[in-house]
PQR file of N, CA, C, O and H, with PARSE charges and radii, in Angstrom:
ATOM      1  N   UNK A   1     210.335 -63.638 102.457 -0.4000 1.5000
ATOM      2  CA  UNK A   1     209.705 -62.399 102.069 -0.0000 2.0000
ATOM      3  C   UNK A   1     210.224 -61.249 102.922  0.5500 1.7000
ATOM      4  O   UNK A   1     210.256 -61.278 104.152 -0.5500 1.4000
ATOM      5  N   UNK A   2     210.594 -60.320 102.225 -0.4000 1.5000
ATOM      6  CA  UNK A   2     211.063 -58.940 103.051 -0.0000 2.0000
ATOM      7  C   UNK A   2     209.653 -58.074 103.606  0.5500 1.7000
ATOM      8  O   UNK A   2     208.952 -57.403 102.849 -0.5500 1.4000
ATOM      9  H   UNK A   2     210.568 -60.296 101.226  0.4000 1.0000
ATOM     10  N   UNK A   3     209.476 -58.188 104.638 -0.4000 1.5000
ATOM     11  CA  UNK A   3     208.550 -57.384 105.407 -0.0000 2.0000
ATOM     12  C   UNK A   3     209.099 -55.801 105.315  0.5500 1.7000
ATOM     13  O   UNK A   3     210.204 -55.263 105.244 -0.5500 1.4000
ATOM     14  H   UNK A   3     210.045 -58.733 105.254  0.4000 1.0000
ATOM     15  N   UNK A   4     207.474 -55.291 105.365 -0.4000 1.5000
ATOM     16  CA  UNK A   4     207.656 -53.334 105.026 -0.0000 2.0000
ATOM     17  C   UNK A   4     206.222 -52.775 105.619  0.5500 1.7000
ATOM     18  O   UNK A   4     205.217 -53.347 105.196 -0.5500 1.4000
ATOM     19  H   UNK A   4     206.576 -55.729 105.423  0.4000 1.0000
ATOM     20  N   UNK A   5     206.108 -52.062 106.248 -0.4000 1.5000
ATOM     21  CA  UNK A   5     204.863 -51.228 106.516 -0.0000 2.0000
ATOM     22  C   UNK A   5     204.689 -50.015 105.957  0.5500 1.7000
ATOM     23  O   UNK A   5     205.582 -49.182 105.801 -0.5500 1.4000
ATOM     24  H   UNK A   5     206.925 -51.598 106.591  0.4000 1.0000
ATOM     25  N   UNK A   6     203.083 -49.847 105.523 -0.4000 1.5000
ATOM     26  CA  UNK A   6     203.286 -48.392 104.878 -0.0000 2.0000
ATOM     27  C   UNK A   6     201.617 -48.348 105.426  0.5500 1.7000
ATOM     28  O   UNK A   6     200.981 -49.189 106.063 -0.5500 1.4000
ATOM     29  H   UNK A   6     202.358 -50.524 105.649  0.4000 1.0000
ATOM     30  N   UNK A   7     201.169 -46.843 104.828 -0.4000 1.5000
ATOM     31  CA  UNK A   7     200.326 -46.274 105.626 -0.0000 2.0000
ATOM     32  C   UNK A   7     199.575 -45.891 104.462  0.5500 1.7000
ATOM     33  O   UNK A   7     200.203 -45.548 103.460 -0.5500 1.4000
ATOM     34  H   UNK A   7     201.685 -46.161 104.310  0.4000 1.0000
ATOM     35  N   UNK A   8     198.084 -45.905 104.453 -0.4000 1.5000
ATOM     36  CA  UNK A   8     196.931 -45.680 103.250 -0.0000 2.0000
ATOM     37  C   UNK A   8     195.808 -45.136 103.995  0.5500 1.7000
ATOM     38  O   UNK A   8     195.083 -45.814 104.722 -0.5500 1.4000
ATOM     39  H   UNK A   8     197.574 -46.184 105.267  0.4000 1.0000
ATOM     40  N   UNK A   9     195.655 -43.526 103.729 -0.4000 1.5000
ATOM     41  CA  UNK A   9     194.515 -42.803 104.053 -0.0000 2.0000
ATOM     42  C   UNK A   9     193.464 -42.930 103.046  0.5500 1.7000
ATOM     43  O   UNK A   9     193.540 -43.446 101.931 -0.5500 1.4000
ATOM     44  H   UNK A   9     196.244 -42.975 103.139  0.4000 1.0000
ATOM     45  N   UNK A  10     192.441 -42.357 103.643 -0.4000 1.5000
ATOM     46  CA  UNK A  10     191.236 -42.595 102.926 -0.0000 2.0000
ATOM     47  C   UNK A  10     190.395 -40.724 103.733  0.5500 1.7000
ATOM     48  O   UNK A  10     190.459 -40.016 104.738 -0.5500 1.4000
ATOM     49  H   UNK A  10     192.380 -41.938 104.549  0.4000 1.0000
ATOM     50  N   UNK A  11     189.795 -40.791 102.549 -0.4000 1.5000
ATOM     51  CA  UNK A  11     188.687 -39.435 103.209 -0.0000 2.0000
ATOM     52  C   UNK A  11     187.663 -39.610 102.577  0.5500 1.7000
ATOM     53  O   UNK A  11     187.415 -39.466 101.380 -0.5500 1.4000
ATOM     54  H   UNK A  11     189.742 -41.366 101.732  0.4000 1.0000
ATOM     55  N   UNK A  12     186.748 -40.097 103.864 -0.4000 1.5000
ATOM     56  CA  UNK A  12     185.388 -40.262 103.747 -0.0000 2.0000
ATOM     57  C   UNK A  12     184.154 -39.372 103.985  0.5500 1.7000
ATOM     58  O   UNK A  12     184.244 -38.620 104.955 -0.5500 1.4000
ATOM     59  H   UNK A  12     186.950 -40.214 104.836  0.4000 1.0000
ATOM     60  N   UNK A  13     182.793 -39.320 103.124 -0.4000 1.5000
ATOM     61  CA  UNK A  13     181.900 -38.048 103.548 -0.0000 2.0000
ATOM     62  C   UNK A  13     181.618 -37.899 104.653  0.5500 1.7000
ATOM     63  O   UNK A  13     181.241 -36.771 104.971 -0.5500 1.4000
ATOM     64  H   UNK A  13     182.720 -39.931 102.336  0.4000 1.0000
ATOM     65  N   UNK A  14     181.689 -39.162 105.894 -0.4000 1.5000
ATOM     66  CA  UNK A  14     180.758 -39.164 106.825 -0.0000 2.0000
ATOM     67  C   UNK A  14     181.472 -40.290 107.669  0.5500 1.7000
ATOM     68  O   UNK A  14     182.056 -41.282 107.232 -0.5500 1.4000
ATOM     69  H   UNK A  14     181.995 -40.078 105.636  0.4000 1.0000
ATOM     70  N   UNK A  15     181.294 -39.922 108.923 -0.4000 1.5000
ATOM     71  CA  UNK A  15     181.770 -40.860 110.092 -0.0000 2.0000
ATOM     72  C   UNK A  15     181.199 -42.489 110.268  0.5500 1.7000
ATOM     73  O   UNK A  15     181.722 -43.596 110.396 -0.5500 1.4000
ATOM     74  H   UNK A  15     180.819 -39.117 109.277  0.4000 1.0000
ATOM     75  N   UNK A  16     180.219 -42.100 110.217 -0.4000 1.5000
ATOM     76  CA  UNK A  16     179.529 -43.799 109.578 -0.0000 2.0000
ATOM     77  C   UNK A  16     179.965 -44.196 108.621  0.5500 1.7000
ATOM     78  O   UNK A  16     180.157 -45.400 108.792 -0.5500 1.4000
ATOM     79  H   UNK A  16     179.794 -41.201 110.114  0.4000 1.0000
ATOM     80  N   UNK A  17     180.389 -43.769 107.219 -0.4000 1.5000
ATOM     81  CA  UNK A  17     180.739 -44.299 106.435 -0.0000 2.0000
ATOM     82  C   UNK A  17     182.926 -44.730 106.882  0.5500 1.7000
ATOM     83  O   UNK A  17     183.725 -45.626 106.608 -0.5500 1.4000
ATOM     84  H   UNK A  17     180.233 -42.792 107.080  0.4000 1.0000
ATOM     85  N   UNK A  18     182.934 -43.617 107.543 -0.4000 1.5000
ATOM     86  CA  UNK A  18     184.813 -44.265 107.935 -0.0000 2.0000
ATOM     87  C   UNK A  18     184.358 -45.768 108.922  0.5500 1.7000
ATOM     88  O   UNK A  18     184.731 -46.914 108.670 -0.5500 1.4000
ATOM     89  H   UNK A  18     182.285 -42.889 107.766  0.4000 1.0000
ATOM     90  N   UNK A  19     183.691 -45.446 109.774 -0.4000 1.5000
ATOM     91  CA  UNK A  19     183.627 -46.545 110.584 -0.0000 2.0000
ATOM     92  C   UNK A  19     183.277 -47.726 109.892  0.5500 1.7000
ATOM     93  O   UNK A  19     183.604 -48.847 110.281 -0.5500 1.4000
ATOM     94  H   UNK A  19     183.388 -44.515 109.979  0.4000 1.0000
ATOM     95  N   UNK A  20     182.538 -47.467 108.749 -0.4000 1.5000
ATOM     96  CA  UNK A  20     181.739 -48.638 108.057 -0.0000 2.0000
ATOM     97  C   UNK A  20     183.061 -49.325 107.322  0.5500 1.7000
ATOM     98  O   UNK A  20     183.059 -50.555 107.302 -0.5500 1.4000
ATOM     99  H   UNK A  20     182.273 -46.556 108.433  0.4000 1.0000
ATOM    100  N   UNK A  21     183.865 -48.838 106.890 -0.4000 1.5000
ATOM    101  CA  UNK A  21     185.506 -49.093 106.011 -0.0000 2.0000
ATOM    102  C   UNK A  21     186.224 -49.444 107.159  0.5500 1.7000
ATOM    103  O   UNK A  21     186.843 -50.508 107.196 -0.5500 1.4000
ATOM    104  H   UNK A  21     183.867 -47.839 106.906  0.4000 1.0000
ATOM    105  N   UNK A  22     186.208 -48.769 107.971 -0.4000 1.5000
ATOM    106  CA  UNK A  22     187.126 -49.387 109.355 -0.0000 2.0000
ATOM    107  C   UNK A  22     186.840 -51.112 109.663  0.5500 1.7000
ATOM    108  O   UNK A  22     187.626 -52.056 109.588 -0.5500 1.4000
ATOM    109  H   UNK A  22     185.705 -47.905 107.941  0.4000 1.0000
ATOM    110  N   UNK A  23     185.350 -51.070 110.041 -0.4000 1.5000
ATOM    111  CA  UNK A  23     184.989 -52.086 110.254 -0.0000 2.0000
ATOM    112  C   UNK A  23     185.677 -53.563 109.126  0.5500 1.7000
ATOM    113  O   UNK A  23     186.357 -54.576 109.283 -0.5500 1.4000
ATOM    114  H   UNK A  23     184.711 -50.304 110.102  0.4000 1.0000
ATOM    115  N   UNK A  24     185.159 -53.037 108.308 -0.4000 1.5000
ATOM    116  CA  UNK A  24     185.371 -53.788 107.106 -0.0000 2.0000
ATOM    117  C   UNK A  24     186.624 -54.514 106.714  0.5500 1.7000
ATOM    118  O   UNK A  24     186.902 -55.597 106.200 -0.5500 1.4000
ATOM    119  H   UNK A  24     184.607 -52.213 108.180  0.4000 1.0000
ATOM    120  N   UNK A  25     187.357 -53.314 107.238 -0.4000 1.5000
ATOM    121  CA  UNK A  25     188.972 -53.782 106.625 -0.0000 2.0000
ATOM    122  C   UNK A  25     189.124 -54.834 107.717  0.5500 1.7000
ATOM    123  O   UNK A  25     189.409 -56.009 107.487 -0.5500 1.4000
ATOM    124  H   UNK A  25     187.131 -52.434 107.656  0.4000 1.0000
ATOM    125  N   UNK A  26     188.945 -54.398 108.734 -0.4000 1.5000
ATOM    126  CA  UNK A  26     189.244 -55.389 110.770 -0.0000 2.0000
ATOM    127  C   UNK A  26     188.884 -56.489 109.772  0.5500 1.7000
ATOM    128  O   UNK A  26     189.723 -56.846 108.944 -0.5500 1.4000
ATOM    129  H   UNK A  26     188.713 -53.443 108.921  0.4000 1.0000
ATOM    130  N   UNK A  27     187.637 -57.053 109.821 -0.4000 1.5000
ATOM    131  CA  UNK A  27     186.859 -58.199 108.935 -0.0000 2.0000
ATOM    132  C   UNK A  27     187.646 -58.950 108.192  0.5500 1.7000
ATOM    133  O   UNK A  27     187.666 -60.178 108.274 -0.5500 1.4000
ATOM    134  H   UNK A  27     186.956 -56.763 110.493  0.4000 1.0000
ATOM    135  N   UNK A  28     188.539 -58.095 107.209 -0.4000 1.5000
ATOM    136  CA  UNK A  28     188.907 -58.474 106.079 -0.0000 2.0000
ATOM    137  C   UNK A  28     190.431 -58.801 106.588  0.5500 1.7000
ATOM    138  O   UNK A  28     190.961 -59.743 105.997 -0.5500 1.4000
ATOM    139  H   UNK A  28     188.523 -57.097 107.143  0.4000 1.0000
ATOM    140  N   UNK A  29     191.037 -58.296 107.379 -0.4000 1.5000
ATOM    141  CA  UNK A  29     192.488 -58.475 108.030 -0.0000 2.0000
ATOM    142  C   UNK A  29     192.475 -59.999 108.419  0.5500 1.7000
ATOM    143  O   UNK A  29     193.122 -60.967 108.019 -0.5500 1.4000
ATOM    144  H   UNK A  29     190.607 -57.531 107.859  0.4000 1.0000
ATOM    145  N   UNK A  30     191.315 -59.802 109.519 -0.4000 1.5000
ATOM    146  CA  UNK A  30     191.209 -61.087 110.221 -0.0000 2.0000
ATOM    147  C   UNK A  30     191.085 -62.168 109.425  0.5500 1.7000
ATOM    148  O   UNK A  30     191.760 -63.194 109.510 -0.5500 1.4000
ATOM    149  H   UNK A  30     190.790 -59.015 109.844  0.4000 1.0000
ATOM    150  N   UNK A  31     190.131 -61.918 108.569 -0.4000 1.5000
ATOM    151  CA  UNK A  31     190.124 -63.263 107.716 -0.0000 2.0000
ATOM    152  C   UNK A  31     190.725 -63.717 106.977  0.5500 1.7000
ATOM    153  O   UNK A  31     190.018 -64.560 106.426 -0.5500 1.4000
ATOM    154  H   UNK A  31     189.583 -61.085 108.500  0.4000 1.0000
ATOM    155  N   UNK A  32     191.927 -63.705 106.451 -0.4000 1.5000
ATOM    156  CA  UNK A  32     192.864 -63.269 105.301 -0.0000 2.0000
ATOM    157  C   UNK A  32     194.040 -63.907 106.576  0.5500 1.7000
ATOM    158  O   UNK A  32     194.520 -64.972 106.188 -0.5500 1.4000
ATOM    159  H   UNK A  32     192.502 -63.020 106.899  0.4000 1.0000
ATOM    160  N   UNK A  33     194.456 -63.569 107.662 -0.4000 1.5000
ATOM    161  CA  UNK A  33     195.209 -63.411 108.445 -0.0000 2.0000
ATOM    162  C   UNK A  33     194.890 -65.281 109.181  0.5500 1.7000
ATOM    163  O   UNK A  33     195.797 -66.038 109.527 -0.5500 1.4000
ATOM    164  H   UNK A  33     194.066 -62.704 107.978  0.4000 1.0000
ATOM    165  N   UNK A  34     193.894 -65.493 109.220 -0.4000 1.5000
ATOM    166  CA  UNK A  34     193.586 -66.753 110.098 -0.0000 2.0000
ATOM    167  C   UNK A  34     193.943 -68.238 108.836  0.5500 1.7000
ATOM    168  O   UNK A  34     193.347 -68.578 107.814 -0.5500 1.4000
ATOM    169  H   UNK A  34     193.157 -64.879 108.939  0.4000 1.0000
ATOM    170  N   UNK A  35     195.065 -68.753 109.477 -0.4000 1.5000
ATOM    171  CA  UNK A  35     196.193 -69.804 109.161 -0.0000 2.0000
ATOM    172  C   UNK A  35     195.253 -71.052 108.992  0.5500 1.7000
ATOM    173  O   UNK A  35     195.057 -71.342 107.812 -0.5500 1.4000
ATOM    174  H   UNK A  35     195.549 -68.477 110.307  0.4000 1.0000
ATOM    175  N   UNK A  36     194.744 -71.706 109.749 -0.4000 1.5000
ATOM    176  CA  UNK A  36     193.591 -72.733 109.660 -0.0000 2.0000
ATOM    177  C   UNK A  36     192.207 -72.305 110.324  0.5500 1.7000
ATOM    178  O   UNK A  36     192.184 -71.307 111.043 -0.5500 1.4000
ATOM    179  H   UNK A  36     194.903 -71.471 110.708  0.4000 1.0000
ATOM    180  N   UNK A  37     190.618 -73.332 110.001 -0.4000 1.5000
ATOM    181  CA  UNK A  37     190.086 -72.539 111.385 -0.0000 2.0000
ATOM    182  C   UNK A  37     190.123 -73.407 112.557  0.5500 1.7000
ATOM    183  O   UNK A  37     190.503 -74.542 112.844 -0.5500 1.4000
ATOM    184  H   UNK A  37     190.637 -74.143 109.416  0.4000 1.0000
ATOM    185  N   UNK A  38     189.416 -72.119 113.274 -0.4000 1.5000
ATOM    186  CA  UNK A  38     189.665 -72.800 114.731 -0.0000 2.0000
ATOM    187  C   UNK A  38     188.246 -74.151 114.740  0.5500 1.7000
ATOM    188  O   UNK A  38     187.075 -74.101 114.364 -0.5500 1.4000
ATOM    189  H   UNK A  38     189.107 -71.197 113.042  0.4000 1.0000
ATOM    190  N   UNK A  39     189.006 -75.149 115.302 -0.4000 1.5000
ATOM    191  CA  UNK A  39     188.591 -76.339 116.115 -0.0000 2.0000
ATOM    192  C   UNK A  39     187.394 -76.337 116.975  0.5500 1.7000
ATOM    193  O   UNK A  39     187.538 -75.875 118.107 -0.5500 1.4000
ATOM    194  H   UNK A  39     189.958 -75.190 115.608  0.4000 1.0000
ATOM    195  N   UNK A  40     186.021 -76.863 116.556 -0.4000 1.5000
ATOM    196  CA  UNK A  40     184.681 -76.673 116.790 -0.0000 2.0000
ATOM    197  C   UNK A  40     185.128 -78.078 118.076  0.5500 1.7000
ATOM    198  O   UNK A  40     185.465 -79.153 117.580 -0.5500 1.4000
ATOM    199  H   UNK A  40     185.905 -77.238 115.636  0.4000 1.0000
ATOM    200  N   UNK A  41     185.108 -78.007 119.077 -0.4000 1.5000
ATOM    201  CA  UNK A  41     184.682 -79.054 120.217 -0.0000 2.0000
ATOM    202  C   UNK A  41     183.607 -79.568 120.210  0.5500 1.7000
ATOM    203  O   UNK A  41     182.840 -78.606 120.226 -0.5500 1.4000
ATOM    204  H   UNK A  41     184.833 -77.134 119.481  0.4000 1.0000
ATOM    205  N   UNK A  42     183.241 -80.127 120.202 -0.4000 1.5000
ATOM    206  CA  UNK A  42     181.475 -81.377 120.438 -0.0000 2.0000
ATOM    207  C   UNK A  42     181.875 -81.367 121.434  0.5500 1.7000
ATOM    208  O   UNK A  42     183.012 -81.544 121.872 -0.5500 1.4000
ATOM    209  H   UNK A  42     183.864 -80.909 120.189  0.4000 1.0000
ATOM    210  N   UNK A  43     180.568 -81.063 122.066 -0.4000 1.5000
ATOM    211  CA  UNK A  43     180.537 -81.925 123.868 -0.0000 2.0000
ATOM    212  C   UNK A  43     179.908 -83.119 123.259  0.5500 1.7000
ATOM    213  O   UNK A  43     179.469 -83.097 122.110 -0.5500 1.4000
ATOM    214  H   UNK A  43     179.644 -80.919 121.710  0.4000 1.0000
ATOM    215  N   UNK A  44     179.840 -84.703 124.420 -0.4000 1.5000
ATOM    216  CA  UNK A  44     179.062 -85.907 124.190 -0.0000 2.0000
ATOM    217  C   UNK A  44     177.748 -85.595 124.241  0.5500 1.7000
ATOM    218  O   UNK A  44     177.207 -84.783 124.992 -0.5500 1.4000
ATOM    219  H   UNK A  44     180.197 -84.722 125.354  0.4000 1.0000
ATOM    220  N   UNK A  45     177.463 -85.992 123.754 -0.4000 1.5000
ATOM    221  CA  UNK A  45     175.542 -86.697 123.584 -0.0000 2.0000
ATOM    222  C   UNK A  45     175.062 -86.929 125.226  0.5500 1.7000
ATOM    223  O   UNK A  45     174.158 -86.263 125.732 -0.5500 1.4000
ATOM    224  H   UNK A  45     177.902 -86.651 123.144  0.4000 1.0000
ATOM    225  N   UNK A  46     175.628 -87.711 125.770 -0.4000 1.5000
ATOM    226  CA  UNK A  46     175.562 -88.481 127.049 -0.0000 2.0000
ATOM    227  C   UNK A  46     176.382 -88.596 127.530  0.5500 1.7000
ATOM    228  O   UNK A  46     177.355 -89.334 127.367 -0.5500 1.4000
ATOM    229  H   UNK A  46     176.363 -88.251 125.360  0.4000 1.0000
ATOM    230  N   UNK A  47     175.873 -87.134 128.931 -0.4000 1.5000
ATOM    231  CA  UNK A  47     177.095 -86.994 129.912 -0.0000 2.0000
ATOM    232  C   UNK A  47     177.955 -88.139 130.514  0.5500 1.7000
ATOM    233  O   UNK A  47     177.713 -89.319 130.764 -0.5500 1.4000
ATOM    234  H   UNK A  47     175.083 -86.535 129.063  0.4000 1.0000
ATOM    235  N   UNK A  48     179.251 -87.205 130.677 -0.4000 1.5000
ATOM    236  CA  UNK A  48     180.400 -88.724 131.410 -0.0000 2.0000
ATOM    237  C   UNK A  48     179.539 -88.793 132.542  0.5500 1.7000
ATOM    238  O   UNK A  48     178.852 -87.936 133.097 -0.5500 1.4000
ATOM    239  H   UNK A  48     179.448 -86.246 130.473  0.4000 1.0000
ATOM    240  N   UNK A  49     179.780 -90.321 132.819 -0.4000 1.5000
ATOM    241  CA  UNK A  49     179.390 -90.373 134.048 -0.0000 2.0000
ATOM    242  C   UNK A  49     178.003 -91.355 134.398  0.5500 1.7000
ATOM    243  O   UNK A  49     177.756 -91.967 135.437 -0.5500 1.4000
ATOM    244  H   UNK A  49     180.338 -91.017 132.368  0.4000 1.0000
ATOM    245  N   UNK A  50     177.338 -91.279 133.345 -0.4000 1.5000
ATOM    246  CA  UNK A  50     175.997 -91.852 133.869 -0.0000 2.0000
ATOM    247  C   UNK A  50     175.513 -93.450 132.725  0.5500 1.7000
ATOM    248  O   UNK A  50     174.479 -94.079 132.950 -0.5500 1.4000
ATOM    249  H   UNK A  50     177.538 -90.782 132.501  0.4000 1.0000
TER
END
């Protein structure tokens, strides 16, 4: 795939509402962007040791 960057404004009524789209997109990057998920560790039941 040929990689390209480009740039998409937006004009919003209100600063809460940009932040609220800001937020959103972060959200939406990340999730879209994450390859497998990450690996939940269990600790044991019953510490080593005893």
């Amino acid at each position: 795939f040929d990689q390209y960057e480009s740039t998409i404004g937006f004009k919003l009524p209100t600063y809460r509402a940009a932040k609220s789209l800001w937020k959103i997109a972060v959200e939406h990057h990340a999730f879209f962007r994450l390859r497998r998920p990450e690996e939940i560790r269990k600790r044991p039941i019953i510490p080593a040791g005893l």
